[in-house]
N, C-alpha and C positions, 0 to 999 in steps of 0.2 A: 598195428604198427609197433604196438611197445610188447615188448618178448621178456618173457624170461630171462635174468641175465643181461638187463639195461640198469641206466640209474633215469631216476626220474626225478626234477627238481621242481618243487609247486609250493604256494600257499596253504597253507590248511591250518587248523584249530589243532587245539591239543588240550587236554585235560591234565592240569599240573597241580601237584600236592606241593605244599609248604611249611615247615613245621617252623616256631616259633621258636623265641629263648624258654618261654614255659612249656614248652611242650606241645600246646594246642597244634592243631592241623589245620590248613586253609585250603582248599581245592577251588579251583578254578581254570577257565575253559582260556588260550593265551592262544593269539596268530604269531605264525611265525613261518619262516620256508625252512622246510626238512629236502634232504636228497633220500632218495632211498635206491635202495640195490633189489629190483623186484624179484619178488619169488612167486607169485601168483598174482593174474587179472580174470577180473570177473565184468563182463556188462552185462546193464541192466537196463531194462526199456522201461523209461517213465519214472526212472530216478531221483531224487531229491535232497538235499543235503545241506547242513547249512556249512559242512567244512569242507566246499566244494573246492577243486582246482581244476584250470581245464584248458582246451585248447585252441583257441579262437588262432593263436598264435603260437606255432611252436619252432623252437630251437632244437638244433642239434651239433653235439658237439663229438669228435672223436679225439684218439689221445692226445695229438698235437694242435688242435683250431676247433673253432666252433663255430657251425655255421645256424644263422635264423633266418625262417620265412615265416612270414604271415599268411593267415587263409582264413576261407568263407568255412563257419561252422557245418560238422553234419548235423543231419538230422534235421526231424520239422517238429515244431511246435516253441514253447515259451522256454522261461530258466527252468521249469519241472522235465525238461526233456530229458533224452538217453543218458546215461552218465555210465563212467565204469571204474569200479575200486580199484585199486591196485596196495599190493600189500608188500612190505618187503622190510629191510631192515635198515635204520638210520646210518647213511656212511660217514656223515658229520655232523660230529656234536656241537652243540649250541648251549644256550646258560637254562635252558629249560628240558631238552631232552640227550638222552647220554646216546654214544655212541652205541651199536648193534640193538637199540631195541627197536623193538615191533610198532608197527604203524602202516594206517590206508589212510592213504588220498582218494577222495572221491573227484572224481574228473568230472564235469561238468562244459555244458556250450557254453562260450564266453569269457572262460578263464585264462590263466595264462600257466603253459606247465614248460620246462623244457626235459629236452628228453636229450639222455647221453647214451650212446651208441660205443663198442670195439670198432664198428666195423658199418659205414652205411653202406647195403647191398642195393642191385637196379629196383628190386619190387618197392623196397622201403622207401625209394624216393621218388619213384614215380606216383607214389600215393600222396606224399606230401605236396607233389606236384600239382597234381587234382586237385588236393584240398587251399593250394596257396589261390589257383585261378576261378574263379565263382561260375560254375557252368561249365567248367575244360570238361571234356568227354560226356558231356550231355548228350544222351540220344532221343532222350522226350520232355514235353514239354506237357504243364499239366495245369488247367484251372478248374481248382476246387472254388465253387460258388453255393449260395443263396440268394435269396431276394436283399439286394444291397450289399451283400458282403462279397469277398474274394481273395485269393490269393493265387498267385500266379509262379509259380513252380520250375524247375527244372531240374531232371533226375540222371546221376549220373551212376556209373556201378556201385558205387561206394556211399554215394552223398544225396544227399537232397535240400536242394535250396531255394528259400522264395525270394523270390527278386522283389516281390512288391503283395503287401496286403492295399486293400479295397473297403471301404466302409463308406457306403451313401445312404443317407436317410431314404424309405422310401415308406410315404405313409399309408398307412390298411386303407382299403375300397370305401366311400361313401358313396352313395347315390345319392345325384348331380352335382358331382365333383371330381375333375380330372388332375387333381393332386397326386394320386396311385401312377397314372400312367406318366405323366410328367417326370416324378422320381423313378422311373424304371428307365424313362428315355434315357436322364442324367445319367443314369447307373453303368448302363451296356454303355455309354460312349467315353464314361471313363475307362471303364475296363476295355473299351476298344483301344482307346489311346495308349494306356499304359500296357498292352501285351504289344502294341508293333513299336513300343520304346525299348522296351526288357524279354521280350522275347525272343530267340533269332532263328523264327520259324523257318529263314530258306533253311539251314543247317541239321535241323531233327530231324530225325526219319517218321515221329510219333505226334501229334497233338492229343489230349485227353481232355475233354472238357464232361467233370462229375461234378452233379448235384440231386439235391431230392426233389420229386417231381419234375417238371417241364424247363425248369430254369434254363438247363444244359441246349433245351434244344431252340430255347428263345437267343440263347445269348450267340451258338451257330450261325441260326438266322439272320440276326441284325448283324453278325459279323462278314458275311457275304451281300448282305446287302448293299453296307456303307462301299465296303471292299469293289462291287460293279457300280456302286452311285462315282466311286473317286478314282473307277481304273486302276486299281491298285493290283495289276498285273501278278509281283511277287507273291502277293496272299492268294489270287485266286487260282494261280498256279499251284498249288501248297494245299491244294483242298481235300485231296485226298488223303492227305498224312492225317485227316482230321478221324479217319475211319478206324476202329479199333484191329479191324483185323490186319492192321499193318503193324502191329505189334508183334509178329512174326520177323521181322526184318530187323529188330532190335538187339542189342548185344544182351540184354536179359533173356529172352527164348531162345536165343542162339545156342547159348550153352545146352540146353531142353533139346535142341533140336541136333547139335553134333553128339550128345551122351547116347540120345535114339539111332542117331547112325554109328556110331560105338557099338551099342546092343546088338543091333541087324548086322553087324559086318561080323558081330562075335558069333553068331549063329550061322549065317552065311559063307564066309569066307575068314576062316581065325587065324590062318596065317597074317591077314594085315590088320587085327585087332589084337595089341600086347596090354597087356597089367603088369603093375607088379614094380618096386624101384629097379630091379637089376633086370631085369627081360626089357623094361623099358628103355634102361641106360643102355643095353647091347642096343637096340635098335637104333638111339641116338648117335654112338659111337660110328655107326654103318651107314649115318645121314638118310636114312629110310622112315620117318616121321613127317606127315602129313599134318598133321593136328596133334599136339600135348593138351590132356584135359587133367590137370591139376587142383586138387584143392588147398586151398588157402590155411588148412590147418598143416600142412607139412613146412610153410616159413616161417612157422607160430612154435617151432620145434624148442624144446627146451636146450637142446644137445646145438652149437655152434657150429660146430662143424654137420650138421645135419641141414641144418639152414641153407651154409655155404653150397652142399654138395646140391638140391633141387636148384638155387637159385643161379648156380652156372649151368647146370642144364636146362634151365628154362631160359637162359642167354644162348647157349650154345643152337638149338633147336631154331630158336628166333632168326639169329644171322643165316641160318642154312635157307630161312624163307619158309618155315613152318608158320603153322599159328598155334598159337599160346593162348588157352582160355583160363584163367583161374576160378574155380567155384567157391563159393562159400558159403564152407562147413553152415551157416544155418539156415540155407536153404536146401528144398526137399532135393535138386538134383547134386549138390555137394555130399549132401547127405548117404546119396546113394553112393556117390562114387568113392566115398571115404568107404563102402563096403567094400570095395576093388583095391582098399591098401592106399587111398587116395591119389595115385595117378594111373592113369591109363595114354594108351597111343591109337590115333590112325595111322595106319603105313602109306606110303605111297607105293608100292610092292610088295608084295607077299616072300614073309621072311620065314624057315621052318625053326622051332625054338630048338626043337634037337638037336639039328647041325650046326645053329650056331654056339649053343652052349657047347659043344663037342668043339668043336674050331677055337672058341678058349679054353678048352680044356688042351688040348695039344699045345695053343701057344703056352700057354703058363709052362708046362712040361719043357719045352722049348729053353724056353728064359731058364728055366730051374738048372738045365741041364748045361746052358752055357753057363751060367753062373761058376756052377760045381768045376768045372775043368778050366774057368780063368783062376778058382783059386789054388787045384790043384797044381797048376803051373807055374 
């Protein structure tokens, strides 16, 4: 979400020199909030920093108002999680750093950064959107467990967040002593509790329940159990989403699975499989787009006007009743498609690229030719 060509305003350290009336030098490390005009972002998975700034909550402002939302962090794990530098140059000076010099902010979950924008486009804020509602566009839900521990998940394209960690004592096996299974009772009927509080199984299409060993398949068990002991119709209805291979019907394989029908149409039938920005744009313009498959590095464009031009076509295509996937560039089928120039089309009709590049080639000629005899006149 932060591009090239934003400013970004955060907390962070800075390392400041100070020279005496003698002479002497004193260096030391001062907080303070810098803006910067970014020229480069980089993330980093499993990050750390102690001049961290970040975005638990972000702001954005354009030339004339500034608007702020709050949201649920991504990412899973503690303060060592994801972070991402961003580097750029000071646009206001302060009594410790001068204006245009160099500096990173390390972004961090749980900070506060705001972000200034030209221009907030639909992809930019519907991601904020996500990140403001804790779970919006969740398609699975996930408990990672062990014996006593847990944490209770939900994944959305962009984010992952747990709704609730799990810790019950449960103490190691003695013989003749039912302490062990007592604390396991405790354990599943917490965690039973706390997934139908924070979970909102009727709405996923995915449950995941990983652990090592058999845990996964005890904790199943007692969960359909309690579930026919109490009639708990909506869970036992929902029991099938518990099954991995429904992870096929998820907006993560989805992209996997429209890129394969991309491929097979490209072999098959390549009048209705286009690549490319401009063979694509011809096809958009002709409302003959079934499916835009998009990667997420063509919004990440350094160039504004390059931004602008994918992200009204990926409005435009949308309002006609296409679907719109975006991949990301770091996953393997972004990966692939950024080989393709990073967007491709399914048609809904088979278009031929000759005739229609030939069909603007005569209108441009067209225009030209009106052109030239309005001004000869």
């Amino acid at each position: 979400m932060i591009y090239q060509g934003d400013d970004v305003q955060a907390t962070t350290l800075r390392r400041v020199q100070t020279v005496s009336n003698t002479g002497s030098t004193d260096s030391q490390r001062v907080r303070t909030r810098l803006t910067l005009h970014v020229t480069r972002t980089q993330f980093a998975a499993g990050s750390s920093s102690s001049s961290a700034t970040a975005s638990s909550n972000a702001a954005a402002s354009s030339t004339n108002a500034t608007a702020s939302s709050s949201g649920a962090s991504g990412g899973v794990g503690s303060t060592t999680g994801a972070g991402m530098h961003i580097t750029g140059r000071v646009t206001e000076e302060n009594a410790h750093v001068k204006m245009g010099a160099f500096h990173t902010l390390d972004i961090e979950v749980n900070r506060d950064v705001k972000i200034i924008k030209q221009e907030w486009d639909r992809i930019a804020l519907d991601r904020v959107d996500e990140a403001c509602a804790e779970g919006r566009g969740a398609e699975v839900g996930a408990i990672v467990c062990g014996e006593g521990t847990a944490a209770l998940c939900l994944m959305s394209e962009h984010m992952t967040t747990i709704r609730q960690r799990i810790d019950v004592p449960v103490p190691r096996k003695a013989a003749g002593s039912a302490s062990h299974e007592k604390g396991l009772d405790k354990f599943y009927s917490t965690l039973y509790a706390a997934f139908l509080r924070v979970i909102p199984f009727a709405s996923l299409k995915v449950i995941v329940i990983a652990s090592p060993g058999f845990t996964k398949d005890a904790v199943y068990e007692y969960f359909f159990a309690q579930a026919t002991k109490t009639s708990n119709k909506a869970l036992l209805q929902a029991r099938n989403k518990f099954i991995s291979s429904q992870l096929k019907e998820t907006k993560f394989a989805r992209e996997g699975i429209m890129l394969d029908k991309f491929f097979k149409m490209l072999g098959q039938d390549e009048m209705r499989a286009w690549y490319g920005p401009d063979h694509v744009a011809l096809a958009a313009d002709r409302g003959a787009i079934g499916a835009l498959l998009i990667s997420d590095d063509l919004f990440r464009s350094s160039d504004p006007t390059t931004r602008k031009r994918y992200v009204e076509m990926a409005d435009a295509v949308r309002t006609k009743g296409a679907e719109v996937l975006i991949f990301s560039s770091m996953h393997e089928t972004g990966q692939q498609l950024n080989q393709l120039s990073g967007i491709a089309a399914i048609l809904t009709f088979p278009l031929d690229i000759d005739m229609v590049e030939e069909e603007e080639r005569q209108a441009k000629e067209e225009a030209e030719a009106a052109a030239t005899a309005e001004q000869n006149e």
